[in-house]
Wavefront OBJ file of the C-alpha trace (Angstrom):
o trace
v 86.976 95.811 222.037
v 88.237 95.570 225.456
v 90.300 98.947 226.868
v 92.100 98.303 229.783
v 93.355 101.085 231.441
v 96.130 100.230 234.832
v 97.696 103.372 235.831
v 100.679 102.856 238.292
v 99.132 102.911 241.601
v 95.647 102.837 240.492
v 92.883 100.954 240.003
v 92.384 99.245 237.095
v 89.583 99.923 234.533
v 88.071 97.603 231.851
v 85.848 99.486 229.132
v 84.109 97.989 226.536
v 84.715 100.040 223.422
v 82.261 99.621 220.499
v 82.707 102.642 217.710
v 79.297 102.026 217.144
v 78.045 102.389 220.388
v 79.685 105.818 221.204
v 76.574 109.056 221.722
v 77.319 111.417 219.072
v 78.916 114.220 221.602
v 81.835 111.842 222.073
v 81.965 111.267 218.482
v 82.696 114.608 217.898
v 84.734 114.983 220.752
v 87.089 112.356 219.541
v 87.182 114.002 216.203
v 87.469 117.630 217.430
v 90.345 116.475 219.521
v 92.288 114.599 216.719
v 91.599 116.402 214.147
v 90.453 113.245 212.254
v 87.201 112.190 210.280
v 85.495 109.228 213.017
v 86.629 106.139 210.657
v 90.060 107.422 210.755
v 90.433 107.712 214.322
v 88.614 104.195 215.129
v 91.478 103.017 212.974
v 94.168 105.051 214.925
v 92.784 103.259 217.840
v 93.676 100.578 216.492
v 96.378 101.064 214.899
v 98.073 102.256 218.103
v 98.112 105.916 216.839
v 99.096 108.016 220.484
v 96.477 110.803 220.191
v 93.684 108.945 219.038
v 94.324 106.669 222.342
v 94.386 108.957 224.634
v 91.166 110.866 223.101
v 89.112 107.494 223.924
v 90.802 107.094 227.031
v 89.167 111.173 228.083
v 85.796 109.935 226.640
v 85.788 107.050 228.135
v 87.179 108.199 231.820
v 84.505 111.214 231.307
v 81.403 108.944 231.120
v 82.889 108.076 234.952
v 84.275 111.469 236.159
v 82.123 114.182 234.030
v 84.661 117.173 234.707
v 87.639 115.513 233.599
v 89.668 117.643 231.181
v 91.404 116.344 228.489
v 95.360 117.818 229.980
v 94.358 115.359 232.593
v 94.739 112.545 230.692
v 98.341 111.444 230.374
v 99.177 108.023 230.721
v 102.327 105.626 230.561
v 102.103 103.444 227.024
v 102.380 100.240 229.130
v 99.548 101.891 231.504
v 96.560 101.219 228.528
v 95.934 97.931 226.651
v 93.637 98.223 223.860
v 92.358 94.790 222.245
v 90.219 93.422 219.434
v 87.591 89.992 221.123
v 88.285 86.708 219.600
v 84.804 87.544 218.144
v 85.923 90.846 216.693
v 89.366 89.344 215.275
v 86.967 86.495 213.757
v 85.089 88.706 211.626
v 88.028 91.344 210.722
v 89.626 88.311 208.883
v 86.430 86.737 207.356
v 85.980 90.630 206.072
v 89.877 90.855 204.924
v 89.688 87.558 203.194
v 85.994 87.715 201.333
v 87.636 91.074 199.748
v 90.903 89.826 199.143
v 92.772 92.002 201.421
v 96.340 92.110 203.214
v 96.577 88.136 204.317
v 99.736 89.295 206.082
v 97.646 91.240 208.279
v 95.131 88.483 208.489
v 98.047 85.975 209.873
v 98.953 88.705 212.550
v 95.845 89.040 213.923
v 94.712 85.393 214.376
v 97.975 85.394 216.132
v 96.768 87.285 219.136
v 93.757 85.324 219.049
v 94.252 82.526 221.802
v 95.022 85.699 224.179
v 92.196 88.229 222.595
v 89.399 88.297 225.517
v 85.882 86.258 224.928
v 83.482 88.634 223.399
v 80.164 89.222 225.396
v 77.149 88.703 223.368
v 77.457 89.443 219.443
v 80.606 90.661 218.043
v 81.094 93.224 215.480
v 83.758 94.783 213.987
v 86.032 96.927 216.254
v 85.582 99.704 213.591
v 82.516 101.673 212.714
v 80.697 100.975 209.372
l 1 2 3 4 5 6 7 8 9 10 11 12 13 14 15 16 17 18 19 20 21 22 23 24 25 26 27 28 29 30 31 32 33 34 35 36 37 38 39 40 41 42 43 44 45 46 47 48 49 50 51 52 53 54 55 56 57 58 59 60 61 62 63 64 65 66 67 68 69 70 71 72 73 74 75 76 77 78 79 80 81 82 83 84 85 86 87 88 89 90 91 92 93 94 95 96 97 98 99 100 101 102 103 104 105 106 107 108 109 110 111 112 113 114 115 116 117 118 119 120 121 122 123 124 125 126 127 128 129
């Protein structure tokens, strides 16, 4: 996943975001601050849920700026874009379809898929497993 974050009057920042990827410290961080098992909050992310954003927006700013605190953190919606790789929305709706899932939700993503960013090297899925 791509997280692009463009505060007004900043510069911008482009993260790449794999769940999988994430040390085990910020793990825990993101679940301490949420309050949320890991898989849930890698599906907030998704999902668009607020506090779950802005938790991966603190880990991922305090990989940059170790003393950041988490109050500092407070962005406009429009300020952070958070997208799935045309790689990443490939294999979310092979995975959907092979188990039968929701093929509303399969439609909607392939819809963002002419826009989704190019993946960089193997794609997985934007959730851990």
């Amino acid at each position: 996943m791509k997280v692009t974050y463009s505060p007004e009057g900043g510069d911008e920042q482009v993260f790449d975001y794999n769940p999988n990827k994430l040390m085990s410290v910020e793990r825990e961080a993101l679940e301490k601050r949420t309050g949320l098992p890991f898989n849930q909050v890698a599906k907030g992310i998704l999902s668009g849920h607020s506090l779950c954003r802005r938790a991966l927006l603190h880990v991922l700013l305090k990989r940059q700026h170790p003393g950041i605190a988490f109050a500092d953190v407070d962005f406009c919606w429009d300020e952070l874009k958070v997208e799935m790789t045309k790689g990443e929305i490939t294999l979310a709706v092979e995975r959907l379809r092979e188990k039968n899932g929701d093929e509303d939700l399969a439609e909607a993503m392939l819809k963002g898929y002419d826009e989704a960013p190019d993946d960089e090297g193997k794609a997985r899925l934007p959730f851990a497993v």
